[in-house]
C-alpha positions in Angstrom: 63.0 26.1 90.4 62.0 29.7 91.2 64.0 29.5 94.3 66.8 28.2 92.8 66.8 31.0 90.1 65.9 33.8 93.4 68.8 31.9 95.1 71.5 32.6 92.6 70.2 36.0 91.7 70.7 36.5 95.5 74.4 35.6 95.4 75.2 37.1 92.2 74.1 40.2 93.8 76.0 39.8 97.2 79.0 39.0 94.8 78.6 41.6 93.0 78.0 44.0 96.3 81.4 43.0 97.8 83.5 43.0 94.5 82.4 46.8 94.4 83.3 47.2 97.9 86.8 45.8 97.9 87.3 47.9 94.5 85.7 51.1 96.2 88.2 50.6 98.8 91.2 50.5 96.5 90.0 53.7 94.9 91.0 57.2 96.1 90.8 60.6 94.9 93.3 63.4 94.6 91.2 67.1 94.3 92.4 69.8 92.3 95.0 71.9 93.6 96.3 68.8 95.6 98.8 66.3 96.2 99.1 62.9 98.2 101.9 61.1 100.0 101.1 57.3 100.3 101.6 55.3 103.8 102.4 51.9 103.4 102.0 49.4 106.5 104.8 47.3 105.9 107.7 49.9 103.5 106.4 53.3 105.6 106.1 56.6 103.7 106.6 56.2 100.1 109.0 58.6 97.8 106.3 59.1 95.3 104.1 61.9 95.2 101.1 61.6 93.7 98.9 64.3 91.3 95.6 65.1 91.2 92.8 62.4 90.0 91.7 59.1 90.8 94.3 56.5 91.4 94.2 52.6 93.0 96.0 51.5 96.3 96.3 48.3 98.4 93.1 48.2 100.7 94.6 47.9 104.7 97.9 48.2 103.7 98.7 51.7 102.5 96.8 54.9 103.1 97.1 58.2 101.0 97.6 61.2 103.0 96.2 64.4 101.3 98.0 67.5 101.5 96.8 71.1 100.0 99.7 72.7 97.5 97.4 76.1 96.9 98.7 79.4 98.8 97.0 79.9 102.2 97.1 82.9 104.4 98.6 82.7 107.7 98.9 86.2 110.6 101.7 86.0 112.7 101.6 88.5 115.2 104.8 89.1 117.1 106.2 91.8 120.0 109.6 92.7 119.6 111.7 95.2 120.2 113.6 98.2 118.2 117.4 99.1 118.1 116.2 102.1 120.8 114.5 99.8 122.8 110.9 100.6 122.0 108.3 97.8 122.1 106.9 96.7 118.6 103.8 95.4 117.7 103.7 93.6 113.9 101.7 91.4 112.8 103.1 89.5 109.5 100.6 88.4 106.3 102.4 85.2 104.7 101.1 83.4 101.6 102.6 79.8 101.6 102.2 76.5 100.0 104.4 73.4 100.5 107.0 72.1 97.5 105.2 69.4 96.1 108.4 67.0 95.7 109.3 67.6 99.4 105.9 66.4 101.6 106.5 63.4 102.2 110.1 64.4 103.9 107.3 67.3 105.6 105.3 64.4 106.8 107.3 62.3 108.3 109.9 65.0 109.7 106.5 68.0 110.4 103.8 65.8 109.8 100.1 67.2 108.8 100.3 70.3 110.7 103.4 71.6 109.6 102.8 75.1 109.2 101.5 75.0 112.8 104.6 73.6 114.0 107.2 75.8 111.7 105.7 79.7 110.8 105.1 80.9 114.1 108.7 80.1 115.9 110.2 81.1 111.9 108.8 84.0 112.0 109.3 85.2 115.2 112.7 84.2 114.8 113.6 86.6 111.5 111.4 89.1 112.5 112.7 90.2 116.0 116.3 89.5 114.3 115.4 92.2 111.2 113.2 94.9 113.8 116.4 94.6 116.0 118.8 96.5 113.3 116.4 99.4 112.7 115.2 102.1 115.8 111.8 103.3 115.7 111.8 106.2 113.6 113.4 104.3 111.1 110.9 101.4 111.1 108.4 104.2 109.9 109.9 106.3 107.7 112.0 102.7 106.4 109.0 100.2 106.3 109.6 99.1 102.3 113.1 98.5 103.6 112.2 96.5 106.5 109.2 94.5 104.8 111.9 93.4 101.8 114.5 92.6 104.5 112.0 90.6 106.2 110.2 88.6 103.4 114.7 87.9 101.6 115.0 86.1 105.4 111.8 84.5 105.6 112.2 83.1 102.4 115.4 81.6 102.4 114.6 79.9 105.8 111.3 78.9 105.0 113.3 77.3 101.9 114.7 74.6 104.2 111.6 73.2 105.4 109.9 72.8 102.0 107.8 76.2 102.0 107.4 78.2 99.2 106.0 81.9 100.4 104.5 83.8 97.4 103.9 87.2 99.7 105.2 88.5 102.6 103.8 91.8 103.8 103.7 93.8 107.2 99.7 94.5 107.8 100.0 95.9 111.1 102.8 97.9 113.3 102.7 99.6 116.4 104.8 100.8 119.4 104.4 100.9 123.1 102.0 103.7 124.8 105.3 105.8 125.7 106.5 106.0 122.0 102.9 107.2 120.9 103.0 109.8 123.9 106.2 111.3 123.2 105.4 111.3 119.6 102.3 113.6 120.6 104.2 115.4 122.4 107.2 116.0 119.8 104.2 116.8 117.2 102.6 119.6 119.5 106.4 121.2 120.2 106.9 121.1 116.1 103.3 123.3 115.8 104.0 125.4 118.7 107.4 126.1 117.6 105.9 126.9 113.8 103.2 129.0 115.2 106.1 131.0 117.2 108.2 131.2 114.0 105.1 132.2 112.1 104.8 135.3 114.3 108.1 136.1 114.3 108.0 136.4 110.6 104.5 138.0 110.9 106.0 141.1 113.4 108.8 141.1 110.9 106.4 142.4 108.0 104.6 144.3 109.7 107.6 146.4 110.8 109.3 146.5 107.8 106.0 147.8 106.2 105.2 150.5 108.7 108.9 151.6 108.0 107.8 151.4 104.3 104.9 153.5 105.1 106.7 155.3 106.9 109.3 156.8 104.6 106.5 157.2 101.9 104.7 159.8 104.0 107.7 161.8 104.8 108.4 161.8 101.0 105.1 163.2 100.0 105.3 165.6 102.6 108.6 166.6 101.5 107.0 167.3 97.7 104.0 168.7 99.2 106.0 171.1 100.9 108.6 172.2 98.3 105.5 172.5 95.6 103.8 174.9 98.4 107.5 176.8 98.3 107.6 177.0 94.9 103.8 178.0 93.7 102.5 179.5 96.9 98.7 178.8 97.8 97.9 178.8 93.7 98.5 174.9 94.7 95.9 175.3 97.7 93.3 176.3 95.5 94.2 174.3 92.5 93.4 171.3 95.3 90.4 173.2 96.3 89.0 173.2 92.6 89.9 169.4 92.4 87.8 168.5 95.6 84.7 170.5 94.5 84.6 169.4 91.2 84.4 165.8 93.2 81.8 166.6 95.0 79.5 167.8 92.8 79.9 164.6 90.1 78.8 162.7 93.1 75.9 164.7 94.2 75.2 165.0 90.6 74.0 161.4 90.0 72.5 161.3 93.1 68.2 161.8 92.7 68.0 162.9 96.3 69.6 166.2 95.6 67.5 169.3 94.7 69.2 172.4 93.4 67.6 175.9 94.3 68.8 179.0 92.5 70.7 181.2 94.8 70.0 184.5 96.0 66.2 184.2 95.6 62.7 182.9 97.4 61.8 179.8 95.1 58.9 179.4 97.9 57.5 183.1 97.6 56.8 182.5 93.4 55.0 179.2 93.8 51.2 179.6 92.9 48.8 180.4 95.7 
């Protein structure tokens, strides 16, 4: 009897192990920020795209394939050339994410790896055509111009192969070693040329103040000499006055001065 009862328990529970099994396997789940595109064995990819939770299948005959829909980051460095004929170096930051309603077209036309098989030739492609129209100096002094032009192109292209691009930016540009050395050298000329101009100006000044100078002196020689005409060497003396009464305010407030009467022998009066 107990074996009996062990027995069924035993096949109850192997029942009840493969019924969860075969409804595990029916069961899939869809992460957040996700989307899946269902295979079936016997119709191929299905239309339907399905959203994010748990959802039930046919077990061996269709498969989901998960796809992420969030933005991801992607550098695509590229040398190219300018309208002058300078080598460029620019690498391009792109934030994409596939359109939802389009992967399962992107999975059976791209497949899994779609951006791997689509943003590097793409944006090779529309860069090189956009760094083309602008010469060097231009991709500098430009770049807001060129980054807009850039991400308009990208866009629109990346448009036709279900990408969605939420930023385009240029994170890195470069030219060849002979742009950077003429550039140096173009730089040094500017300062030496400034410097020269800046001495130029400098011998300028200083000229037209020693001429300044110049005619100042021969003015106040020219009163001096008319005010000695007119009042004789009355003005000598006058200046003579002036310059002692100078000199003795200044050795007035000065405590290393001693003043001895004139005309008589402080030294022969002091006690014995």
């Amino acid at each position: 009897m107990a074996a009996n009862i062990f027995g069924s328990i035993g096949k109850f529970g192997l029942a009840l192990a493969m019924a969860g099994g075969v409804v595990n396997s029916a069961l899939y789940n869809v992460d957040a920020g996700h989307r899946a595109v269902i295979f079936d064995r016997f119709r191929g990819v299905q239309d339907t795209v399905v959203g994010e939770g748990t959802h039930f299948l046919i077990p061996w005959v269709q498969t989901p394939i998960l796809f992420d829909c969030r933005s991801r980051p992607r550098n695509v460095p590229v040398i190219t050339g300018s309208k002058d004929l300078q080598n460029v170096h620019i690498t391009l930051r792109i934030l994409f994410r596939p359109v939802a309603g389009h992967l399962p077209w992107i999975f059976t036309n791209l497949g899994e790896d779609y951006d791997e098989r689509v943003l590097p030739s793409v944006t090779s492609e529309i860069l090189k055509s956009v760094v083309a129209r602008f010469d060097a100096e231009e991709l500098i002094t430009q770049r807001e111009l060129v980054s807009k032009q850039v991400s308009d192109d990208l866009t629109e292209r990346a448009a036709t192969f279900g990408f969605i691009l939420d930023d385009v930016s240029l994170t890195h540009l470069t030219f060849g070693k002979e742009f950077t050395e003429a550039v140096e050298a173009k730089q040094v000329a500017q300062q030496e040329a400034e410097k020269a101009r800046f001495l130029v100006e400098k011998a300028e000044q200083q000229k037209k103040a020693a001429i300044i100078s110049a005619q100042g002196d021969s003015k106040a020689a020219e009163l001096i000499a008319n005010s000695l005409a007119k009042a004789g060497n009355g003005l000598i003396e006058l200046r003579k006055l002036e310059a002692a009464e100078d000199i003795a305010q200044q050795l007035s407030g000065s405590r290393n001065i001693t003043y001895l009467p004139s005309r008589q022998s402080v030294l022969f009066r002091l006690p014995q």
